[in-house]
C-alpha positions in Angstrom: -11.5 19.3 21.0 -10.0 17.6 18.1 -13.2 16.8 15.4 -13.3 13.2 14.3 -12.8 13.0 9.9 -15.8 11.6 8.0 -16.2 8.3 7.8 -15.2 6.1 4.5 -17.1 7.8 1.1 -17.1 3.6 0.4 -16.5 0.7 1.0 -15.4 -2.7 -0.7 -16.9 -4.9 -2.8 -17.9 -2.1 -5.4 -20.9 -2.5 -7.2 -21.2 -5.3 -9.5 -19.3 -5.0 -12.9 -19.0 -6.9 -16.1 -15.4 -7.0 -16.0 -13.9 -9.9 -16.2 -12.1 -11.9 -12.7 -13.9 -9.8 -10.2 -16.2 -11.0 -7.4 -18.4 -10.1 -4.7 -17.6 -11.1 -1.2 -21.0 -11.8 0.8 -19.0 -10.8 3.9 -17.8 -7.6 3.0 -20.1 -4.1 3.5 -22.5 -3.3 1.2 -21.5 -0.5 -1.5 -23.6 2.7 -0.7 -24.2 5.6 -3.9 -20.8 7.9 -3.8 -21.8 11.8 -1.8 -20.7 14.9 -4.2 -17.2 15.7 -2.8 -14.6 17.9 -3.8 -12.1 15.7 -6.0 -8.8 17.0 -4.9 -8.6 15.0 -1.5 -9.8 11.8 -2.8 -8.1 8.6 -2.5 -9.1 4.5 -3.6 -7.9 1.7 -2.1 -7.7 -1.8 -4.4 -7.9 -5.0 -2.9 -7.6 -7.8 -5.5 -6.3 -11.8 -5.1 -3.5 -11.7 -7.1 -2.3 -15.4 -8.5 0.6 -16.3 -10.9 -1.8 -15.5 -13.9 -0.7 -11.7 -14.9 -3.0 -11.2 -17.2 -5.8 -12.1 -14.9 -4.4 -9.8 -12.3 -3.9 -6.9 -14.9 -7.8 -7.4 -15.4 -8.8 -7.3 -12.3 -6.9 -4.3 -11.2 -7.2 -1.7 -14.1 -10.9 -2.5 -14.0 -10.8 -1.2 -10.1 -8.2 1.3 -11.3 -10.6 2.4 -13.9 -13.9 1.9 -11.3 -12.1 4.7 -8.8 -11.2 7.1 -11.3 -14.9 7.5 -12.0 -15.8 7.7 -8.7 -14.0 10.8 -8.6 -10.2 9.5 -7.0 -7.0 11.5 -7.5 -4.9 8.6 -6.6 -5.4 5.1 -6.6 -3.4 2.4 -4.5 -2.3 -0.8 -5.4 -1.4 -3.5 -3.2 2.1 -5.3 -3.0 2.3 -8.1 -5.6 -0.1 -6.5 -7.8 1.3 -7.9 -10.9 1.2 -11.2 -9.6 2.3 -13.6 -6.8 3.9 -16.8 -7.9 3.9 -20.1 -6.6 7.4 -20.7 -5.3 10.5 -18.0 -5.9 11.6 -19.8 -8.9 8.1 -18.7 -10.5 8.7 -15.3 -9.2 12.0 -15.4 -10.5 11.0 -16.4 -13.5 7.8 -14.1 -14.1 9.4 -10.6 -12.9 10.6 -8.0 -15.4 12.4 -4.7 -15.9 10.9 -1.3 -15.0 10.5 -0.9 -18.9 8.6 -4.4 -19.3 5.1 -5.1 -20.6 3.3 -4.6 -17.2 4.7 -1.3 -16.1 4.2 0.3 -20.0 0.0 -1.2 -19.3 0.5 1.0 -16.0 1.9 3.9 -17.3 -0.5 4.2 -20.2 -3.8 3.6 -17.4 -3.0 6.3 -15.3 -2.9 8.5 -18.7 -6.1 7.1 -19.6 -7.7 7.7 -16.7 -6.3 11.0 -15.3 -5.0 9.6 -12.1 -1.8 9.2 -10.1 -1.2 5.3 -9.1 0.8 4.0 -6.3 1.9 0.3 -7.4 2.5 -1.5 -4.1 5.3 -3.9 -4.8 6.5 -4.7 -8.2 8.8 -7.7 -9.1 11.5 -5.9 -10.3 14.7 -7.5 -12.4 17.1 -4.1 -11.6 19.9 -3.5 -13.3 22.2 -5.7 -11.3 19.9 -9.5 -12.6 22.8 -10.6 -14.4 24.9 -10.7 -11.9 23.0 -11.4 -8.9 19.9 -13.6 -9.9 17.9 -12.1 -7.6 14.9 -9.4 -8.2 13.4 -5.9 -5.4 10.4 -5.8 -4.2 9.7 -1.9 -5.8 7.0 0.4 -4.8 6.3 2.6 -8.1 4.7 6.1 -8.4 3.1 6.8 -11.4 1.6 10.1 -12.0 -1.4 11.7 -13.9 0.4 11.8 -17.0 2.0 7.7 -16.9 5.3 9.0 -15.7 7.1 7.0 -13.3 7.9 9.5 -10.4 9.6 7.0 -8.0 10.7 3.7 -7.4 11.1 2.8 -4.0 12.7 -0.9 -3.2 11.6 -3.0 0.1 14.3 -2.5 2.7 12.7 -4.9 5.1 12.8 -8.3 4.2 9.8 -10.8 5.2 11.5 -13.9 6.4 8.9 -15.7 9.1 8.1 -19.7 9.9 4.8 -19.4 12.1 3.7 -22.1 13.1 0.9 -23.6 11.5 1.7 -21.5 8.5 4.1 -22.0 5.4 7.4 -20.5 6.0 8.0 -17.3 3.8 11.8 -16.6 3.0 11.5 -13.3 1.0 15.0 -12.3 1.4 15.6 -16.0 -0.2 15.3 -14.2 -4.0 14.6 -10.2 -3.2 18.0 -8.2 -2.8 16.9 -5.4 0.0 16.6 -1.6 -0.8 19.4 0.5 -0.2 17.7 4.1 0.8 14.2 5.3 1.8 13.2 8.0 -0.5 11.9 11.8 0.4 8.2 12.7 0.3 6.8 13.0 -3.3 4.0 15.9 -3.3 0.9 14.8 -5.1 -2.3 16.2 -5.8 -3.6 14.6 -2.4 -0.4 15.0 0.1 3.1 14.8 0.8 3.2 10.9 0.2 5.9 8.5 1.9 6.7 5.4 0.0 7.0 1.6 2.1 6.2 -1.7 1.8 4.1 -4.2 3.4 6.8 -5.8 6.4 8.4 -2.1 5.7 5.0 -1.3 8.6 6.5 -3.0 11.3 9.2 -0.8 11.5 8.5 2.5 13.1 11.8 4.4 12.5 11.0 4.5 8.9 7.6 5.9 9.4 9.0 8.7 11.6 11.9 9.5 9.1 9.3 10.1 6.4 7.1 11.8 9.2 10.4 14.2 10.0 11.1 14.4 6.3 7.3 15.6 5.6 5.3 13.2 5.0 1.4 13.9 5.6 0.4 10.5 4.2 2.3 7.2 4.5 1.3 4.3 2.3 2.1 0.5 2.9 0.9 -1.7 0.1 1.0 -5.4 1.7 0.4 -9.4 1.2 -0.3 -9.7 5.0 -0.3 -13.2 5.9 -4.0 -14.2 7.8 -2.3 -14.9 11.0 -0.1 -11.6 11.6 -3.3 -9.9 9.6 -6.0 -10.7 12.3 -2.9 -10.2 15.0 -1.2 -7.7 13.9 -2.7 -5.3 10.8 -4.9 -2.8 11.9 -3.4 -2.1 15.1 -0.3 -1.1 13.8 -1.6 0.8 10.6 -3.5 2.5 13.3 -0.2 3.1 15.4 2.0 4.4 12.8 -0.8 6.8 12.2 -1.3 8.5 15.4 2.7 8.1 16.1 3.2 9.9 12.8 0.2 12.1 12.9 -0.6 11.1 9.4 -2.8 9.9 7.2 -2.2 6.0 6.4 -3.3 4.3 3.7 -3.0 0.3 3.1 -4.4 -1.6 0.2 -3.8 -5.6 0.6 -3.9 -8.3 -1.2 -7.2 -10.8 -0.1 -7.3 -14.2 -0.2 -5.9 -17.4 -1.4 -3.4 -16.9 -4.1 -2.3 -20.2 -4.7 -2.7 -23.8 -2.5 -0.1 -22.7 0.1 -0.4 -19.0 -0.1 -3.2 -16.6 1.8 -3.7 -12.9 2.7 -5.9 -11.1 5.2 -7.2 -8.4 2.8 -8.9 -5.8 4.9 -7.6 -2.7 3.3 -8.0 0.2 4.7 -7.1 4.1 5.1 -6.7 5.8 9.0 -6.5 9.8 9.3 -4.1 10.9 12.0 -5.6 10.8 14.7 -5.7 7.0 14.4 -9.9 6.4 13.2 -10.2 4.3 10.4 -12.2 6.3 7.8 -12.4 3.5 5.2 -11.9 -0.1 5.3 -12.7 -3.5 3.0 -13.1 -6.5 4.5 -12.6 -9.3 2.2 -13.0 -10.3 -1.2 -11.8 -7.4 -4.2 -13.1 -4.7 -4.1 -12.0 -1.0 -3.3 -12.8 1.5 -1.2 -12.6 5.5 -1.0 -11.8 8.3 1.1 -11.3 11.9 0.9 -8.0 13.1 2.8 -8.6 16.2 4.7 -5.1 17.9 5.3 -6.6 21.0 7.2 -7.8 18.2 9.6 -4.3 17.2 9.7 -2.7 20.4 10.7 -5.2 20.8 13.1 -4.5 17.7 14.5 -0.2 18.3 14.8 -1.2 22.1 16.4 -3.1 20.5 19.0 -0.7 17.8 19.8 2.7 18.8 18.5 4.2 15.4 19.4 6.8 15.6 16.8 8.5 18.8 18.6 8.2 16.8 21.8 10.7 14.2 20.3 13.8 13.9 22.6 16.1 12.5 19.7 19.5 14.1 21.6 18.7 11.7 24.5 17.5 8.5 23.2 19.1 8.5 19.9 21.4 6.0 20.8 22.3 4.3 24.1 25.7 4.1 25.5 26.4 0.4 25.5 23.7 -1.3 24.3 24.2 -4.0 21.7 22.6 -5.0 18.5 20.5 -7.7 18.7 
């Protein structure tokens, strides 16, 4: 019988903290004192409220950055729209940079500082074609332990939505879409497969990074609160059990701005689908120590991938695109 992984080492809000921009949530769980674990597995998940200030994001963020590091993390994950989220897509337009800009060189040096690798969730990213198109990537950055950037992975799937009741989004309004879904990058903690956020609703790409060798996949998001408290956990959830990996989310919390709002409830799920750590809402983080022996285990006693019948329903003769 397959053993069920430990439960979260932590979770959200952290202990209290003189940094500046960072608050307690009175509904989140309550932060218990770190076990002694072996660092090599260990994982944090931020959760922050990003707004269009940048340097109150940056402040918020490194201080969790910083926070996890102590606590013992290997990597640390950042949500989509870490460096900020603006008020309208001029404001973004107007706010993003280049991957050589302030914000990524504070990022670079951070994870030097603090000996860890950091996943940056969705960067506003002026590529090399903003002269000519006007239009900036949503870029999911890898940083590792010594501030180099290891990959750059740009949003393929493009959140355009009008729910009702809610503000219509229109991401593909301003954001040009990524081109190619990179390979597996090995880290201290796992093979790790690179998405974003909207990226989650597409299983395909989760089993090409699966069949490529992934053993964790990450989406960093900005869910909205309605497709959050629909949608968010069950499908993290799915994509882990389909994929037989490790999943870990971090999300933005919150309001952001008068007609913006995100779910929060970050959270990492091993692969057999239990979520091992999880914040509710408010910033905060939360850790967990991946356990990639479990994992194995997990694909020996279920070897659904093998069980794939890819040479029958690849494609079907005569269907349509729709």
């Amino acid at each position: 019988m397959l053993r069920v992984a430990p439960r979260a080492l932590l979770c959200c809000p952290p202990r209290p903290s003189r940094a500046p921009h960072i608050s307690s949530s009175p509904r989140a769980m309550s932060l218990s004192p770190a076990p002694a674990v072996s660092p090599g597995g260990v994982v944090a998940v931020v959760q922050v409220t990003s707004t269009a200030d940048k340097e109150h994001n940056w402040q918020q963020c490194s201080a969790l950055v910083r926070r996890a590091a102590e606590r013992g993390a290997r990597a640390v994950f950042l949500p989509e729209g870490f460096d900020f989220i603006g008020d309208s897509p001029r404001q973004s337009l107007e706010l993003a940079e280049p991957l050589h800009g302030d914000i990524v060189g504070r990022y670079r040096q951070l994870a030097k500082e603090c000996d860890v690798w950091l996943s940056l969730g969705g960067f506003h990213e002026r590529g090399q074609d903003w002269d000519s198109t006007g239009r900036i990537y949503n870029c999911h950055l890898l940083l590792d332990n010594s501030g180099a950037l290891v990959a750059a992975y740009r949003k393929l799937h493009l959140f355009d939505a009008a729910l009702p009741g809610a503000p219509a989004l229109s991401e593909s309004s301003f954001t040009n879409p990524g081109r190619e879904l990179l390979p597996p990058i090995a880290t201290p903690v796992g093979k790790l497969g690179l998405a974003v956020c909207y990226d989650l609703r597409f299983p395909e790409l989760a089993q090409a990074l699966r069949g490529a060798g992934a053993q964790i996949l990450t989406f960093p998001s900005a869910f909205t609160v309605p497709t959050g408290a629909a949608h968010w956990e069950v499908l993290l959830r799915a994509r882990a059990i389909e994929c037989q990996c490790y999943v870990v989310a971090a999300a933005q919390t919150g309001r952001h701005n008068p007609g913006r709002a995100s779910f929060g409830h970050s959270l990492v799920a091993d692969p057999w689908g239990t979520v091992v750590a999880q914040c509710q809402e408010g910033p905060g983080l939360c850790l967990a120590q991946l356990d990639l022996a479990y994992l194995e285990q997990v694909r020996q006693n279920l070897p659904v991938h093998g069980h794939r019948r890819g040479d029958i329903y690849g494609t079907l003769p005569g269907t349509a695109a729709t």
